[in-house]
C-alpha positions as CSV (number, residue, x, y, z in Angstrom):
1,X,-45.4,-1.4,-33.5
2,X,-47.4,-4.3,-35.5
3,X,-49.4,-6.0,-31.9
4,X,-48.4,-9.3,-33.5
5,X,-44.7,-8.5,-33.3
6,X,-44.4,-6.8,-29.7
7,X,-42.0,-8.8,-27.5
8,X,-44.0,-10.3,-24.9
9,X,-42.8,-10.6,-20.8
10,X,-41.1,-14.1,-20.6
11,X,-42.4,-16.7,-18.0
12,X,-40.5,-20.1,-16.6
13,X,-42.9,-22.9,-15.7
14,X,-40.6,-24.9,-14.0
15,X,-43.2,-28.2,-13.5
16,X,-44.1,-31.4,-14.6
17,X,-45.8,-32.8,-17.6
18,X,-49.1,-34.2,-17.6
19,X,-49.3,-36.7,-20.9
20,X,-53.2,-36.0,-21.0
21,X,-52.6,-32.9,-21.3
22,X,-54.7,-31.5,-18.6
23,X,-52.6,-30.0,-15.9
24,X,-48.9,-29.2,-15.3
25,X,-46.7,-27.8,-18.7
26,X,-49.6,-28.0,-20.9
27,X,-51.9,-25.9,-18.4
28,X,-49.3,-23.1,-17.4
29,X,-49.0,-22.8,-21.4
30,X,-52.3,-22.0,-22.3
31,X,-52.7,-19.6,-19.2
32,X,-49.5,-17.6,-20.6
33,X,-51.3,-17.2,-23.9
34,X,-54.1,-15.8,-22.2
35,X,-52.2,-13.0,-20.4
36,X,-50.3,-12.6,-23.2
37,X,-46.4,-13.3,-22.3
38,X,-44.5,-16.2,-23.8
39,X,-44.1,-18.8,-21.9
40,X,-41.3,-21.0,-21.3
41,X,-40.5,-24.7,-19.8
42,X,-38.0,-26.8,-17.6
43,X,-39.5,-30.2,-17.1
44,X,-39.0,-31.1,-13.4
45,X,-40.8,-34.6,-13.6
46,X,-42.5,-36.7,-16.2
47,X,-46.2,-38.7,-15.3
48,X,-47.7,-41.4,-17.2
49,X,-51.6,-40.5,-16.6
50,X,-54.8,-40.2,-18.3
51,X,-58.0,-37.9,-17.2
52,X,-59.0,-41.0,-14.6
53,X,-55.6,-41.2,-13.2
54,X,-51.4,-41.1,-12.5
55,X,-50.0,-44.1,-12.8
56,X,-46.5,-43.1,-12.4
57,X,-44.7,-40.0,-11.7
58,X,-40.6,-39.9,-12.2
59,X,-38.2,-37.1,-11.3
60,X,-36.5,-35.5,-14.0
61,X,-32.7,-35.8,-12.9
62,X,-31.0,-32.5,-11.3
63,X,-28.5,-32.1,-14.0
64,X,-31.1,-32.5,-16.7
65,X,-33.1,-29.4,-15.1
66,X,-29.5,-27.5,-14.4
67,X,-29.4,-28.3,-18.3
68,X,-32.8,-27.1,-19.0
69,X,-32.5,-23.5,-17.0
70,X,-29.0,-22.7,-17.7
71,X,-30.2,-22.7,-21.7
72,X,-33.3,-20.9,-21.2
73,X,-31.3,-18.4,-18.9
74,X,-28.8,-17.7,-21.8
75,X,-31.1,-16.8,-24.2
76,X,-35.1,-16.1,-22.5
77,X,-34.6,-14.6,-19.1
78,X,-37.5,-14.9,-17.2
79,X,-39.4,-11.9,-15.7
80,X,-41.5,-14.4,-13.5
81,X,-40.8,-18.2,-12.9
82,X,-44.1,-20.2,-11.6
83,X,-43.5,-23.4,-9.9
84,X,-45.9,-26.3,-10.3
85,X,-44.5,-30.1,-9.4
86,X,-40.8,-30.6,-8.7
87,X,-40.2,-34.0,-8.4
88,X,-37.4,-34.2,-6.1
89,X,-35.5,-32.3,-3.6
90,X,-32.8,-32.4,-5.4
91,X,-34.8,-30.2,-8.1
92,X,-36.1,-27.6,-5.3
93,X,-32.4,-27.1,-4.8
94,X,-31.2,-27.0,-8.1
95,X,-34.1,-24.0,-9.1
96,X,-33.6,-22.5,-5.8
97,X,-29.6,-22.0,-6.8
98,X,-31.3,-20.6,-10.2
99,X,-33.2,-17.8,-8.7
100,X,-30.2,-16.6,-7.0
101,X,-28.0,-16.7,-9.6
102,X,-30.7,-15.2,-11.9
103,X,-31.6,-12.3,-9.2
104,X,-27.8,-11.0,-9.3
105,X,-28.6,-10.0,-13.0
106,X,-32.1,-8.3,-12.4
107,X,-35.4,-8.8,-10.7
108,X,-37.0,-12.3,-10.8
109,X,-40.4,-12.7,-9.2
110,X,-41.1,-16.5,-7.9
111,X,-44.6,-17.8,-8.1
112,X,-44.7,-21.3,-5.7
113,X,-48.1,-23.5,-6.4
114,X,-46.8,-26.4,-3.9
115,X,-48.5,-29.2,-5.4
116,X,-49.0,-32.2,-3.2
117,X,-51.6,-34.6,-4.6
118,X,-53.1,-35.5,-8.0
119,X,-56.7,-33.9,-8.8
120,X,-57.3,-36.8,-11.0
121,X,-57.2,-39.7,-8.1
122,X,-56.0,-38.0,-4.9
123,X,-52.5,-39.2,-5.5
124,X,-49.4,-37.8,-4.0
125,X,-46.9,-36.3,-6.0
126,X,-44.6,-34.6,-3.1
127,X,-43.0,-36.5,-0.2
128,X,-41.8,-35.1,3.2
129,X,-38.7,-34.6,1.9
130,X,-39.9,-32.3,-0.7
131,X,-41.9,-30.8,1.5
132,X,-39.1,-29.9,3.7
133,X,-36.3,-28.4,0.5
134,X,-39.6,-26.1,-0.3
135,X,-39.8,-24.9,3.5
136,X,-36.3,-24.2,3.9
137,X,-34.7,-23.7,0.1
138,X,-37.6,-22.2,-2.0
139,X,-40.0,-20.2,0.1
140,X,-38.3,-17.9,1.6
141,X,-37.5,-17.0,-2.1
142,X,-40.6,-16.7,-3.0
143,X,-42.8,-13.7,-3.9
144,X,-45.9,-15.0,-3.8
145,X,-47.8,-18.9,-3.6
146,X,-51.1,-20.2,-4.6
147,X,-51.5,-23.5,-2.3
148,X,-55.1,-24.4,-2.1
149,X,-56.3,-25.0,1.5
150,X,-55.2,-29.2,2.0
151,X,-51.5,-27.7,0.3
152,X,-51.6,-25.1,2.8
153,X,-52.3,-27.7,5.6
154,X,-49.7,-29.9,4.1
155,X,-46.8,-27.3,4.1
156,X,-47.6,-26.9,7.9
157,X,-48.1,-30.8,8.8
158,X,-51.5,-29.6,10.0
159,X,-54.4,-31.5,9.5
160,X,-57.2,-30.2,6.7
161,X,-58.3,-27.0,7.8
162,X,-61.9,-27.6,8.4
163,X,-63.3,-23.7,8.2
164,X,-62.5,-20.2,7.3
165,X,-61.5,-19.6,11.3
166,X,-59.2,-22.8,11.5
167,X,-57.4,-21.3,8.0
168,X,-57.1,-17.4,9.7
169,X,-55.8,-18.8,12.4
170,X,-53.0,-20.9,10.5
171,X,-51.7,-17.5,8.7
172,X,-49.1,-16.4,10.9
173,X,-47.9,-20.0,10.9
174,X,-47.7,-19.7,6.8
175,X,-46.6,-16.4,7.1
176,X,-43.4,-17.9,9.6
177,X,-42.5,-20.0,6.0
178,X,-42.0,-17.2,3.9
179,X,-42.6,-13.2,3.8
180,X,-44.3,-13.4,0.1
181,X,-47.8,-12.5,-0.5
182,X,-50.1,-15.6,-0.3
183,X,-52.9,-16.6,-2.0
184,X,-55.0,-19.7,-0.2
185,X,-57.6,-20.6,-2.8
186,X,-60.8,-22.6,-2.4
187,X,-61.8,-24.0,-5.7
188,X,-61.8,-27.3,-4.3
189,X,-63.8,-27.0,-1.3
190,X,-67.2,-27.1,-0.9
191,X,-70.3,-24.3,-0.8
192,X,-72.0,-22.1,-3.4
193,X,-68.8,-19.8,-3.8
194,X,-65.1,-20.3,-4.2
195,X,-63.0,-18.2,-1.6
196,X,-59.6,-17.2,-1.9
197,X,-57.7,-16.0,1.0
198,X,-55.9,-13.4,-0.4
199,X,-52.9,-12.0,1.8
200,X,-50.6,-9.3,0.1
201,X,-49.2,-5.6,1.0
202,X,-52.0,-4.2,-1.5
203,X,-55.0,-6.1,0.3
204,X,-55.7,-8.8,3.1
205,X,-59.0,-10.6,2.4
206,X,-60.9,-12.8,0.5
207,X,-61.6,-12.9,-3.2
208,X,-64.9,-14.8,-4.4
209,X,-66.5,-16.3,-7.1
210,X,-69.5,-18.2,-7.7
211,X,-68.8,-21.8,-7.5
212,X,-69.2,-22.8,-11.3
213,X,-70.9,-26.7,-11.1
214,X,-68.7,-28.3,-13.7
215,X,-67.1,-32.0,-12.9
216,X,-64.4,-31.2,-15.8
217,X,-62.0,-28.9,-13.4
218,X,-58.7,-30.6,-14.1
219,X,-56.0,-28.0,-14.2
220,X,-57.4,-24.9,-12.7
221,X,-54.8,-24.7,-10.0
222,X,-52.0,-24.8,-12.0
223,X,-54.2,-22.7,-14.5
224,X,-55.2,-20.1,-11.8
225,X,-51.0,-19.9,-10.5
226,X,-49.7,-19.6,-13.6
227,X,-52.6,-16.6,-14.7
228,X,-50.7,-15.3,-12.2
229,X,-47.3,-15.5,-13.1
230,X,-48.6,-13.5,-16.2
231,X,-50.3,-10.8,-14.7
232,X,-47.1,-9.9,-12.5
233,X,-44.9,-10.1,-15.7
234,X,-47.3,-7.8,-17.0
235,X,-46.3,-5.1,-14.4
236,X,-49.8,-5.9,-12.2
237,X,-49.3,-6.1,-8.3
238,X,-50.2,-8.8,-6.6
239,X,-53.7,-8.2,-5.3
240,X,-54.2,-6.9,-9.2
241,X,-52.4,-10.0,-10.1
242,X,-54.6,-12.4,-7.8
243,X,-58.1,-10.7,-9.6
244,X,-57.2,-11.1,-13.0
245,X,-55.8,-14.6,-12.4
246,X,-59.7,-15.2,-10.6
247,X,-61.1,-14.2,-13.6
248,X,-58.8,-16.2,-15.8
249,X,-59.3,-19.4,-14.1
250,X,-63.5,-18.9,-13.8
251,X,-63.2,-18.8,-17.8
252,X,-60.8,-21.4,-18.1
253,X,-63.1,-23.4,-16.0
254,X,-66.5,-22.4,-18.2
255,X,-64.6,-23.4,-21.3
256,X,-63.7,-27.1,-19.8
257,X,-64.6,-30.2,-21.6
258,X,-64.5,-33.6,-21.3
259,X,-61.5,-34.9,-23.1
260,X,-61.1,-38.8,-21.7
261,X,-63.3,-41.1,-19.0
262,X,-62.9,-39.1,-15.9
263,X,-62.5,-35.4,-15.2
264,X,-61.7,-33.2,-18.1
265,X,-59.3,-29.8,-18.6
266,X,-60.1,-26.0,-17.7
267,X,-58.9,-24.7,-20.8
268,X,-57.6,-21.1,-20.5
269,X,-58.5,-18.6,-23.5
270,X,-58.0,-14.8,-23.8
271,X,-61.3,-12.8,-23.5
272,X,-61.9,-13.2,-19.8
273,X,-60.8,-9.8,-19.1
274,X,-64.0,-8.7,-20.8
275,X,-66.4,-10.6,-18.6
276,X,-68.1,-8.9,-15.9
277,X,-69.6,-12.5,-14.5
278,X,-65.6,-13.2,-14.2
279,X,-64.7,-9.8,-11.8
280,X,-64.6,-11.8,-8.1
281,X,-65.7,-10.4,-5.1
282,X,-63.1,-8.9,-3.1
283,X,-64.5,-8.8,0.4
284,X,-62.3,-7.6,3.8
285,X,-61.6,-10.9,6.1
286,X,-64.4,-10.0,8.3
287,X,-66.7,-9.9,5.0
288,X,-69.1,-7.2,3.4
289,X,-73.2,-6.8,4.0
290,X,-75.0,-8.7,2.0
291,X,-77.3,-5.7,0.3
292,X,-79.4,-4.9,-2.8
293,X,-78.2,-2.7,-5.4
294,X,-78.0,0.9,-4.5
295,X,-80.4,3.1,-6.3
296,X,-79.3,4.4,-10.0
297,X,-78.2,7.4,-11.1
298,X,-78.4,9.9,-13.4
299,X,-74.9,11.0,-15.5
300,X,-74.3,12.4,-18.3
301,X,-71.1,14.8,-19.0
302,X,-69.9,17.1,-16.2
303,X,-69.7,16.1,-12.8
304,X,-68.1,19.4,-10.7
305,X,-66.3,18.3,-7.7
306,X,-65.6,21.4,-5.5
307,X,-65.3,22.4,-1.7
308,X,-68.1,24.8,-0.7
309,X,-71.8,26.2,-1.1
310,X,-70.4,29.1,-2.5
311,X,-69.5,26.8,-5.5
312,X,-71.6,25.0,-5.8
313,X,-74.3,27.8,-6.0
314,X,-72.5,29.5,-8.8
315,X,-72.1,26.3,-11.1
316,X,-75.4,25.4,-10.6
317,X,-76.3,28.9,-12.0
318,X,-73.8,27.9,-14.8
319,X,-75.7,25.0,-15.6
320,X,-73.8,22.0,-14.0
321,X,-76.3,19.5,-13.0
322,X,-74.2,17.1,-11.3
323,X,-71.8,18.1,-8.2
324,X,-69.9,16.7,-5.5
325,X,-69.2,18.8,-2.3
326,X,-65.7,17.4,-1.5
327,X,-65.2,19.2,2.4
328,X,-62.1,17.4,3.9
329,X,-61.7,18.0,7.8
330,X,-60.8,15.7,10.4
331,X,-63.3,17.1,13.5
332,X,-66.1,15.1,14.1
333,X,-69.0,15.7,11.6
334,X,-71.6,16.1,14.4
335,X,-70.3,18.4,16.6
336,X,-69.1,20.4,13.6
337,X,-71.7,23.3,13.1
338,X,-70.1,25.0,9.8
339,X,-69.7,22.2,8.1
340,X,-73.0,21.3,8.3
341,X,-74.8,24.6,7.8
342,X,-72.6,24.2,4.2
343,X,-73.7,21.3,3.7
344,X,-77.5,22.0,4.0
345,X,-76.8,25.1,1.9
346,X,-75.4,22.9,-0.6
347,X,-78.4,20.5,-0.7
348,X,-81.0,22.9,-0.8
349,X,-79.3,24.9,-3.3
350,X,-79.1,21.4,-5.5
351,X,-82.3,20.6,-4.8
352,X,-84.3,24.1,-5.7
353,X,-82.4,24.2,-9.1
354,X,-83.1,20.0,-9.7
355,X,-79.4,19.0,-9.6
356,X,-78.1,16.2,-8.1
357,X,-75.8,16.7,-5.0
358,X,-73.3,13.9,-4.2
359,X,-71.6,14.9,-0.8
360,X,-67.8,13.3,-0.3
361,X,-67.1,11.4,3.0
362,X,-69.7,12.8,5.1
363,X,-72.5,10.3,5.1
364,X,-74.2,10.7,8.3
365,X,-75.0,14.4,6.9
366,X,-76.0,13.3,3.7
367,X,-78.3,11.5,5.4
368,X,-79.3,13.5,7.6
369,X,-80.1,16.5,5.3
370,X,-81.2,14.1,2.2
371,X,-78.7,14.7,-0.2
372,X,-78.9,12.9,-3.9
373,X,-76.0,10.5,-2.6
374,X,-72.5,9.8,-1.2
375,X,-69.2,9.6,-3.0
376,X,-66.8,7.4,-0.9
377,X,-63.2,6.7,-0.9
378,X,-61.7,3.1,-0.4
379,X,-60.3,3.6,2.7
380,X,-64.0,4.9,3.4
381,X,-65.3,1.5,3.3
382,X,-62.8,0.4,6.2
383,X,-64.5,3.4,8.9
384,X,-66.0,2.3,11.8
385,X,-69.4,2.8,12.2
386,X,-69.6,3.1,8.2
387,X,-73.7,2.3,7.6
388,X,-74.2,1.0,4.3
389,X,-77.7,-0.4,5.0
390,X,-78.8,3.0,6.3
391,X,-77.8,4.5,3.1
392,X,-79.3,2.4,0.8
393,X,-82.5,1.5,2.6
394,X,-82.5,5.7,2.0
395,X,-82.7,5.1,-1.4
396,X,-79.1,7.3,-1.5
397,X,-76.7,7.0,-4.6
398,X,-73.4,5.5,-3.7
399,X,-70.6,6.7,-6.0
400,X,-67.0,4.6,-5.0
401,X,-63.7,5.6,-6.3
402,X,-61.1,3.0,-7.6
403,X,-57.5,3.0,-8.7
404,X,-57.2,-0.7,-8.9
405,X,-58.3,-4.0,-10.4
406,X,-59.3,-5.2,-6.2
407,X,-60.2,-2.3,-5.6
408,X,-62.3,-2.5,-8.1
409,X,-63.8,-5.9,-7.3
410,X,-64.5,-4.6,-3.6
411,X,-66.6,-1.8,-5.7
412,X,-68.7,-3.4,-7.7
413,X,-69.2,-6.2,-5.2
414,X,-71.3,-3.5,-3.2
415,X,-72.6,-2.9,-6.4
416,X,-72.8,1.0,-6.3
417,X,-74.6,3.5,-8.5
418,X,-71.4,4.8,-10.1
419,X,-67.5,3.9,-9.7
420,X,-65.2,6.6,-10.5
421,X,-61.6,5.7,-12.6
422,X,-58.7,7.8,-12.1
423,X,-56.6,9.0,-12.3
424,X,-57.3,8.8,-15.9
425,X,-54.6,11.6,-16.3
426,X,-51.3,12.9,-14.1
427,X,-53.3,15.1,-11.3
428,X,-51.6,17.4,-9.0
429,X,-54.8,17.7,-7.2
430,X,-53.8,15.4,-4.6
431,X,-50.3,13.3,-4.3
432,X,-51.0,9.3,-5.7
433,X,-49.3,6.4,-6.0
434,X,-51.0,4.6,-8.5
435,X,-50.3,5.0,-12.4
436,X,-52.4,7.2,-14.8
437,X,-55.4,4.8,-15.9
438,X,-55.3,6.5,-19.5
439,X,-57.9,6.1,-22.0
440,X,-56.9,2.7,-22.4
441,X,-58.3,1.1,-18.7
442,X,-60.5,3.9,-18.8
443,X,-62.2,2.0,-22.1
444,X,-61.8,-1.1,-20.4
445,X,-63.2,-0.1,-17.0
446,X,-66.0,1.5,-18.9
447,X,-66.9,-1.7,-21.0
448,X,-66.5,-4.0,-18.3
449,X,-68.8,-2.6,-15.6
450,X,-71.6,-1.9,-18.2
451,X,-74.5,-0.8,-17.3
452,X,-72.6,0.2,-14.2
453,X,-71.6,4.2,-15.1
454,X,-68.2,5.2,-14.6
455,X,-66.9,8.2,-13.8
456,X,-63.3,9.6,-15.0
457,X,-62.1,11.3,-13.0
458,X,-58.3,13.0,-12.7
459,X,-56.3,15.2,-14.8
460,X,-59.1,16.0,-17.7
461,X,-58.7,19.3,-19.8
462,X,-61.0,19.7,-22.3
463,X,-58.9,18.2,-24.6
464,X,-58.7,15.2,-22.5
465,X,-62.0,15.1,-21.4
466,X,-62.7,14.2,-25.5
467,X,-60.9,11.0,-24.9
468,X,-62.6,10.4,-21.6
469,X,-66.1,10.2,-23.6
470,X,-64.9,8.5,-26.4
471,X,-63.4,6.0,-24.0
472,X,-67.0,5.4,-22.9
473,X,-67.4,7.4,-19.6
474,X,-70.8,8.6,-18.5
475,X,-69.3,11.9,-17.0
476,X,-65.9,13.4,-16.4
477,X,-65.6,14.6,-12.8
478,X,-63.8,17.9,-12.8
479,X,-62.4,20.1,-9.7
480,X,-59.3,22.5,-10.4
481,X,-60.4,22.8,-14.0
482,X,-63.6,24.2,-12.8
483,X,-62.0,26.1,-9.8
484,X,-58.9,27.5,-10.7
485,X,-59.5,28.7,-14.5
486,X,-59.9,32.3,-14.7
487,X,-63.6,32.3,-16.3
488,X,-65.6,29.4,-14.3
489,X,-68.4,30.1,-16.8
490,X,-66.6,29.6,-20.0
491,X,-65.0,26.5,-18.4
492,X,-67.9,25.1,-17.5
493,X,-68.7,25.4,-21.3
494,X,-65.3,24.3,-22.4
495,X,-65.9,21.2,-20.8
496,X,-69.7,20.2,-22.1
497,X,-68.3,21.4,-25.6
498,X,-65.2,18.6,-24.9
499,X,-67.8,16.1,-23.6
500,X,-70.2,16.8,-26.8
501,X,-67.4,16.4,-29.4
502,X,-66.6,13.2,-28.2
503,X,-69.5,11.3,-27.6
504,X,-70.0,12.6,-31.2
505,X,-67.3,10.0,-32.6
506,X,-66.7,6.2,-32.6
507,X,-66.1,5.2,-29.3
508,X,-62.6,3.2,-28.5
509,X,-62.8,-0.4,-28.4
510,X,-62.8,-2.5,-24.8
511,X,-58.9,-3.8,-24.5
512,X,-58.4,-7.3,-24.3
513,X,-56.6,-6.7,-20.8
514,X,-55.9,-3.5,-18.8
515,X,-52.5,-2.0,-18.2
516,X,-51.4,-1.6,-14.3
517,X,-52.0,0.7,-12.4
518,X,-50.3,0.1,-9.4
C-alpha cells in the first residue's frame, strides 16, 4: 500500500483552543502529525490570548461538546482520546459519558493532562469544581495522565511538592485517584535535567532528559501528552509510549521559536525518532551510578551463544571469534565449584585462541577469572549486589539485552559496549512476551544507537541473518542454530556466508518510527 494512503490510528483531543496558536488544539495537532495518526478535535473552551498572556477563557457549552463528539463518534472513532483543558464540569461529565458509551463498542484508551494554570502568565484555567468532576467522573476512566508536578499537587489539594522524596511519597495518594499509569513530568521545574516520574505496569521510575535552556517552551505539556496519545494509538505500551513521547517533546522543544512578545511555541515535527540526543534516561526510582562508558568492543558477524566449555572449545576451533557462555543455574555462583571450573575453561580456551569471551549472568566470575566481558539481562540490572563500577573500572565489556523502547533507554543510559535487539525473529529458544523486532526496529535500533553496536539476536537462519546485516547489525548472536544443526561446522559457515552476503548490499534505511514491541 502507497505510505501516503495508509489509514492512520485516529486520536480525540478533547481541549481548548489557544488563538496564538501555541498550546491547546493547535499543539496536540502538530504532535499527532509527528506520530503519525490523524488527529481529531472537540473544542471544550475557547481563550482569547497572545504569547504574553490569557485574557479570557470561556466554556464551550455541554451540548455544543455532546454535538461535537457524537459527530466525530459516527464517522472517526477514536483509538485514543487525550484530554487537555475542559472548561467546565459540566464538560468532564459530558466526555466522561462519551468514553463509556464509546467503550461498549471497542477499546478506547483515555490520556488525562489535567491542566490547571496558564504557562503564558500563571493563570488558572480549572476551578475546584473541575477539579473535583475530574477526581470522581474522569480518572478513574482513565489509562494513563501526564500532570506535571504543581498539577499533580493540585489534584491532591497539596501544596507544591518541593523535592523528588515529597512527590514519591504523594504516589499512593495519586495512585488512590485512579488505577492508570502515571506520568509526573518535570519540564517545568528547575536543575540541569528534566525528570519524569514515570509509574506504569511495564516500568516504575524516572525518565530524564537534559534540560534544553530555551525561554520559548509554550506548549510542551500539551505537546509531550498528546505525543503520547499517538504512540499508544500506534500499538506502543505505556512505558514505550512515555519514551517516545520524551523524545518528541525534547524536539518539539529544540525546534521552538519566538512567535509574539513573550514565550514562544515547541513546535512538534517528525524526525525525533532518529535522534540519539532525544532517547531519555530511564533510571529505577532509586537512580543508576553515575559511570564512564564501558570499554569498546570488537563485533563483526557471528556471535555464538552456547552453554558449556565443550562448545565453546569446538567453535572456537571452527573459527568463531565471538562467544557468549550462557550457564543458567540458580545456586549461588561462589559456592558452585563446576560452574566455575567451566567457566575458567571457557576463558582460557577464548583467550589461548584470541577470541573474545562474553560470560552471561555471572559477573563476579567474569571478574574473577578475566573474561573479555558480561552479557546482562534487564532484570540483571535490578540484582542486589550487582557491581557495575567493579566491572567497568576492570576495563570489562558490558553487552545489555533489550526488548523495548525503556528498556532501551535504561541501556544506553549505562552506556554499554553492545545492546543486543531481539527478538528480531519468532524464537522458541526461550518463551517471550514481547513482539518480533523484525528488520524494521532492528534498522532503527541499529541507526539510532550509532556508534553504539547492536547485536540481533533471536530467531536468525541464515537466510535471516542476511536481513539482520543489511538491517545494520554488527553481529547476529546465534545459539540453537549453532547447537542443534546436525553439522556445527558447516553452520558455522552457513552463517558467516549469510553475514557476508549481506553486508555486501545496500543497507535498509533508518524508519521514521519503530513498530511495538510490547
Amino acid at each position: 500500500m502507497n505510505a501516503a494512503l495508509e489509514t492512520r490510528p485516529i486520536v480525540w483531543s478533547v481541549a481548548g483552543n489557544d488563538s496564538g496558536g501555541g498550546a491547546g488544539i493547535a499543539a496536540d495537532l502538530r504532535a499527532f502529525d509527528a506520530l503519525r495518526v490523524h488527529g481529531c478535535t472537540a473544542l471544550a473552551a475557547l481563550t482569547a490570548q497572545n504569547s504574553v498572556a490569557v485574557q479570557r477563557v470561556q466554556a464551550v457549552d455541554p451540548d455544543l461538546l455532546d454535538a461535537q463528539l457524537a459527530a466525530l463518534a459516527a464517522d472517526l472513532p477514536p483509538v485514543v482520546i487525550k484530554t487537555g483543558m475542559l472548561g467546565s464540569a459540566a464538560n468532564v461529565r459530558v466526555l466522561a459519558r462519551w468514553v463509556r458509551r464509546l467503550r461498549e463498542q471497542a477499546p478506547v484508551a483515555l490520556v488525562i493532562d489535567p491542566v490547571w494554570r496558564a504557562s503564558s502568565d500563571g493563570g488558572t484555567l480549572a476551578d475546584a469544581e473541575l477539579r473535583r468532576a475530574l477526581r470522581s467522573e474522569l480518572l478513574p476512566l482513565a489509562s494513563l495522565c501526564t500532570p506535571n508536578r504543581r498539577e499533580a499537587a493540585w489534584l491532591l489539594d497539596l501544596p507544591v511538592f518541593a523535592n523528588d522524596g515529597h512527590l514519591l511519597a504523594a504516589v499512593p495518594a495519586l495512585q488512590s485517584l485512579s488505577g492508570c499509569s502515571w506520568v509526573v513530568t518535570g519540564g517545568d521545574e528547575a536543575g540541569a535535567c528534566a525528570r519524569d516520574l514515570l509509574l506504569t505496569p511495564q516500568f516504575q521510575g524516572w525518565l530524564s532528559s537534559p534540560r534544553l535552556p530555551t525561554p520559548h517552551h509554550h506548549g510542551s505539556g500539551c505537546t509531550f501528552a498528546s505525543a503520547l496519545a499517538g504512540a499508544l494509538a500506534q500499538g506502543f505500551c505505556a512505558a514505550d509510549a512515555a519514551v517516545l513521547a520524551k523524545m518528541a517533546t525534547l524536539h518539539a522543544l529544540r525546534a521552538g521559536g519566538p512567535a509574539g512578545q513573550g514565550a514562544g511555541p515547541v513546535r512538534a515535527e517528525p524526525g525525533f525518532a532518529r535522534r540519539l540526543d532525544n532517547l531519555p534516561a530511564a533510571e529505577p526510582l532509586q537512580g543508576l551510578p553515575t559511570l564512564p562508558a564501558f570499554a569498546p568492543c570488537e563485533l563483526q558477524g557471528l556471535y555464538a551463544v552456547v552453554d558449556s566449555a565443550d562448545w565453546i572449545e569446538r567453535l572456537l576451533a571452527a573459527g568463531v571469534r565471538t562467544l557468549q557462555l550462557r550457564i543458567k543455574r540458580e545456586p549461588a555462583v561462589v559456592s558452585d565449584a563446576a560452574l566455575e571450573a567451566e567457566l575458567q575453561r571457557a576463558v582460557q580456551a577464548a583467550r589461548k585462541a584470541g577470541a573474545r569471551l562474553y560470560v552471561n549472568d555471572h559477573w563476579q566470575l567474569a571478574l574473577r577469572h578475566g573474561a573479555y566481558g558480561v552479557h546482562l539481562g534487564q532484570e540483571d540490572l535490578q540484582a542486589p549486589g550487582l557491581d557495575l563500577p567493579a566491572l567497568q573500572a576492570a576495563g570489562l565489556r558490558l553487552g545489555l539485552s533489550s526488548h523495548s523502547l525503556w528498556e532501551l533507554a535504561r541501556a544506553a543510559a549505562l552506556r554499554p559496549s553492545y545492546v543486543a535487539c531481539g527478538p528480531v525473529y519468532p524464537t522458541t529458544t526461550k518463551a517471550m512476551p514481547w513482539r518480533p523486532q523484525g528488520a524494521h526496529n532492528l534498522a532503527w535500533w541499529s541507526g539510532l544507537l550509532t556508534p553504539t553496536p547492536v547485536v540481533a539476536i533471536g530467531g536468525l537462519t541464515p537466510e535471516r541473518a542476511v536481513n539482520a546485516a543489511r538491517a545494520g547489525a554488527r553481529a547476529i548472536a546465534i545459539a540453537s542454530g549453532l547447537t542443534a544443526a546436525a553439522d556445527s561446522e558447516g553452520a558455522v559457515a552457513a552463517y558467516q556466508v549469510a553475514w557476508q552476503a549481506g553486508r555486501a548490499v545496500a543497507g535498509l534505511a533508518m524508519p521514521e518510527l519503530p513498530r511495538s514491541s510490547l
